[in-house]
Structures are given as structure tokens and as C-alpha cells.
BALOBA-1460 file (C-alpha; in Angstrom, 3 decimals):
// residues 114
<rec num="1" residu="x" x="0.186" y="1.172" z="6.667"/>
<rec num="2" residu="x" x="0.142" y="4.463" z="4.345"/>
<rec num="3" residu="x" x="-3.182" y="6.970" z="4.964"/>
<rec num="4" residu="x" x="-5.116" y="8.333" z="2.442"/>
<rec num="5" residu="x" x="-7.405" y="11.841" z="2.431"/>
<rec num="6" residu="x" x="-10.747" y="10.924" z="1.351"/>
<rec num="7" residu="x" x="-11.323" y="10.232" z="-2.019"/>
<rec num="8" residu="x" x="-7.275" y="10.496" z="-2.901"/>
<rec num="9" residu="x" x="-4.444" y="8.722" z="-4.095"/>
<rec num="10" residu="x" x="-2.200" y="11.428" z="-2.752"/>
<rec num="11" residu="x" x="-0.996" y="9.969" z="0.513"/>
<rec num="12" residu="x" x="-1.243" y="11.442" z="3.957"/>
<rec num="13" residu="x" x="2.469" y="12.926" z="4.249"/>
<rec num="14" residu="x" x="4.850" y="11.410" z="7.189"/>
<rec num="15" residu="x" x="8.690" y="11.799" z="7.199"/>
<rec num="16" residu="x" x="8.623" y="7.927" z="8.876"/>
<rec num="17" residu="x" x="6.364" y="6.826" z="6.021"/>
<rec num="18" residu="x" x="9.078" y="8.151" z="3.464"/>
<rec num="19" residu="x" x="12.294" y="6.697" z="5.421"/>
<rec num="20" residu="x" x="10.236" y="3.097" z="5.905"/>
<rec num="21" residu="x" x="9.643" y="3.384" z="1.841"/>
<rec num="22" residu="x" x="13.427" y="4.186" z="1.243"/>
<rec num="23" residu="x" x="14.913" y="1.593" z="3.422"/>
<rec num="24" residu="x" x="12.202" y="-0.773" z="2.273"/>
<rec num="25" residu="x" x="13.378" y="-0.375" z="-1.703"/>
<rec num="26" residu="x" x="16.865" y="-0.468" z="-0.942"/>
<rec num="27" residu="x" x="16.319" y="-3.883" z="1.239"/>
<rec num="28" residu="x" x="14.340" y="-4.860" z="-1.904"/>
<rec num="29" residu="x" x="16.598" y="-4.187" z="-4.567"/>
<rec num="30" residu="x" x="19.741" y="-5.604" z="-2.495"/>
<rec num="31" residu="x" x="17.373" y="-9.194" z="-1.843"/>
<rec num="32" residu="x" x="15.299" y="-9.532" z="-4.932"/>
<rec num="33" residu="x" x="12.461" y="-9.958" z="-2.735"/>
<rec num="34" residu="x" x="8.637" y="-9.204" z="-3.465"/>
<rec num="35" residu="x" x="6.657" y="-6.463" z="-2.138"/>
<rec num="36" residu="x" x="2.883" y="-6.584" z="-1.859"/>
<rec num="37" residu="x" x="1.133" y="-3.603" z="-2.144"/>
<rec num="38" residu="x" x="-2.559" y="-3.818" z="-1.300"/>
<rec num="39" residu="x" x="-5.044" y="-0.805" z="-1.968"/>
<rec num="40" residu="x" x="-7.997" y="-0.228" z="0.289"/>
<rec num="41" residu="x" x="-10.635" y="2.496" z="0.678"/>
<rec num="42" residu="x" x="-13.701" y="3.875" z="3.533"/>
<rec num="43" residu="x" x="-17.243" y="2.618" z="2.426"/>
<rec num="44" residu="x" x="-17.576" y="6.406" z="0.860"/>
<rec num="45" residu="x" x="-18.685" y="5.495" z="-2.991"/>
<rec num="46" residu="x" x="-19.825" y="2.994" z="-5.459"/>
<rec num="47" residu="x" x="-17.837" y="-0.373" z="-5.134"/>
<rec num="48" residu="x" x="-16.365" y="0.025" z="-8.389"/>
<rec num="49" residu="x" x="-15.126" y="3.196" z="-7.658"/>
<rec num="50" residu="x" x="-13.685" y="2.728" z="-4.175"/>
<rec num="51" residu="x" x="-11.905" y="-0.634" z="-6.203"/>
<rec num="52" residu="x" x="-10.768" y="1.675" z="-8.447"/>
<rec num="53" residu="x" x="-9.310" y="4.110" z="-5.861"/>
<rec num="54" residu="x" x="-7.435" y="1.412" z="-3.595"/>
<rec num="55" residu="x" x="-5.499" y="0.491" z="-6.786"/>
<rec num="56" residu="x" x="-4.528" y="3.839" z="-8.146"/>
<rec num="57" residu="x" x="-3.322" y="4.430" z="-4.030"/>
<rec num="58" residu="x" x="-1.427" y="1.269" z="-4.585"/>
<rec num="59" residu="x" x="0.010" y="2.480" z="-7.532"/>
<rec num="60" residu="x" x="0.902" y="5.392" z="-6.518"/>
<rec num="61" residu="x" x="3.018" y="3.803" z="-3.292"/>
<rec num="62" residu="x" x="4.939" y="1.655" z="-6.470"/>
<rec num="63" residu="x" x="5.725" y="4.902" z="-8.302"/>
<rec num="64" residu="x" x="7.211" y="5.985" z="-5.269"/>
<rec num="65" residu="x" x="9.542" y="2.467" z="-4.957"/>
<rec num="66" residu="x" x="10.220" y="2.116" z="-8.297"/>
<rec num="67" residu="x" x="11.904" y="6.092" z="-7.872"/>
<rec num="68" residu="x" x="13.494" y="4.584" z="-5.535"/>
<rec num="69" residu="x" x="14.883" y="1.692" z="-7.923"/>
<rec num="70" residu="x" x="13.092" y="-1.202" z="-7.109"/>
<rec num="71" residu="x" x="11.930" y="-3.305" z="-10.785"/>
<rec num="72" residu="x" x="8.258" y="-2.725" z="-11.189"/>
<rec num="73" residu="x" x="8.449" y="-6.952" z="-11.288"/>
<rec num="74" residu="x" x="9.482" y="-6.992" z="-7.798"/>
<rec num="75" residu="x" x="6.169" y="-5.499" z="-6.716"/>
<rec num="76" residu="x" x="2.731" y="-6.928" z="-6.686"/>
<rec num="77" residu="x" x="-0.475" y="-4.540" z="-6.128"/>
<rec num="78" residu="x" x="-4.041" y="-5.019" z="-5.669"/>
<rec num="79" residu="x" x="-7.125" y="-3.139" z="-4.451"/>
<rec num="80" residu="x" x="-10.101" y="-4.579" z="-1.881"/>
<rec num="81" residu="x" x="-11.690" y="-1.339" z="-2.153"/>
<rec num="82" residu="x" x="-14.226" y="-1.229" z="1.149"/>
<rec num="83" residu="x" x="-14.330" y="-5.002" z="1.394"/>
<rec num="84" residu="x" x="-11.806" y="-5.234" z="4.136"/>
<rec num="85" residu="x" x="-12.238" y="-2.362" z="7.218"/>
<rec num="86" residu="x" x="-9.771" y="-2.476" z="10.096"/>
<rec num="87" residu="x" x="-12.235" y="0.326" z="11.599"/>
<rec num="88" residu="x" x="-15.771" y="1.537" z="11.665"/>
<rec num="89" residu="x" x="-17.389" y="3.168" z="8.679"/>
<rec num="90" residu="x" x="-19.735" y="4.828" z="10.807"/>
<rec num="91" residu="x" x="-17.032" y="7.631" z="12.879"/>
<rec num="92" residu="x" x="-14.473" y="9.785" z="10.312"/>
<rec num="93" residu="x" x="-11.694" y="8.131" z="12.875"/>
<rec num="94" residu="x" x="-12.513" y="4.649" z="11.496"/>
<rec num="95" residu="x" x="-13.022" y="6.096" z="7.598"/>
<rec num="96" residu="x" x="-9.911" y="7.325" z="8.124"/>
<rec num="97" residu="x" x="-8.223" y="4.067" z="8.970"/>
<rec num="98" residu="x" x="-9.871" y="2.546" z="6.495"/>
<rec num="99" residu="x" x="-7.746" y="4.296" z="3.730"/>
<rec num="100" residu="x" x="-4.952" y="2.923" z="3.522"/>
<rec num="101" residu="x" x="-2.576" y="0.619" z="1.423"/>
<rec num="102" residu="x" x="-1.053" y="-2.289" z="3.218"/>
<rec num="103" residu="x" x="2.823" y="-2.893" z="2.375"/>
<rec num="104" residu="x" x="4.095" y="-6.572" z="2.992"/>
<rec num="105" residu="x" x="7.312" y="-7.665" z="2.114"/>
<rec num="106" residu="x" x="7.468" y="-11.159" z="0.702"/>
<rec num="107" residu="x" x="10.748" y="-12.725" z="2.093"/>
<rec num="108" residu="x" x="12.831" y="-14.909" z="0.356"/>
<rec num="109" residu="x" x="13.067" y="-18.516" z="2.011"/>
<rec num="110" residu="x" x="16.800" y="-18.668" z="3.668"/>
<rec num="111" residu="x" x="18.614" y="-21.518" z="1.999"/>
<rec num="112" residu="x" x="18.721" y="-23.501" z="5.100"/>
<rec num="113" residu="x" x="15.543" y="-23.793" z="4.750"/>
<rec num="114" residu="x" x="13.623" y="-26.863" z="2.695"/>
């Protein structure tokens, strides 16, 4: 998970954030595989806007991989605004949590398997 200051999509900066997102692209661009990038924002805001803001945050973690080298095909982003807390609305703690943009890697079925 990648943090977000209210109302950004400037990410909260962490030097284990940047090394996950460099190792990440390289695994990426060596495999071919798919990344999901999924935006998502506190209850602060209209729903359109908070929709808005969890997809420029997603975009702005895929500007970051695709400096990195991965193909902008190789990654898949979306926003769910407020529609999908992890934490309370009601404490700054939980707003904060909820900020965010989930990064799944989509791995490639082995060729053992059917």
C-alpha cells in the first residue's frame, strides 16, 4: 500500500516504498506480467471528486513504473474513490489509511500449470 496526504496525488514519501516500486518494475519488465494499480481516497469530498483523486494517485504510482521502464500496457489502474475503507472515516488515523493505492501484481500462470 502507498499513502496519500489529504486531498493529494503526491505520495507520502518512504525509501521502502521506492525500493518495493523499483524491484517491482524490474520483476515486471523481466516477466511481462500485469500490475494492478487501484486508487482509493478518505470519505473527505464529493464522490466524483474523491473518484477522481484515487485515479490521478494511481496514475501517478504508473508514472513512477513506467520511469522505471515498465510498458504503460503492462499496467492496469482504477479508482474506488471512498467506496472501499480499510479504516474508519470518523478518526484522521483511519482517513489516513484510507488513502492509499493498492499495488497487485498479476502473475503469469507457470507453464506447468493447465
Amino acid at each position: 500500500l502507498i499513502r496519500f496526504p489529504v486531498g493529494s496525488t503526491q505520495r507520502v514519501y518512504d525509501a521502502a516504498v521506492d525500493e518495493y516500486l523499483r524491484k517491482l518494475s524490474e520483476r515486471v519488465v523481466q516477466t511481462g506480467e500485469q500490475v494492478q494499480l487501484t486508487g482509493h481516497t478518505d470519505n473527505t469530498g464529493t464522490d466524483e471528486a474523491n473518484m477522481q483523486l484515487g485515479q490521478g494517485r494511481a496514475n501517478a504510482i504508473q508514472q513512477i513504473l513506467v520511469g522505471y521502464g515498465v510498458p504503460e500496457a503492462q499496467i492496469q489502474i482504477s479508482s474506488k474513490g471512498e467506496s472501499e475503507p480499510v479504516a474508519s472515516n470518523e478518526t484522521e488515523e483511519g482517513r489516513y489509511e484510507n488513502r492509499r493505492v493498492e499495488v497487485r501484481l498479476i502473475k503469469q500462470p507457470s507453464k506447468n500449470e493447465n
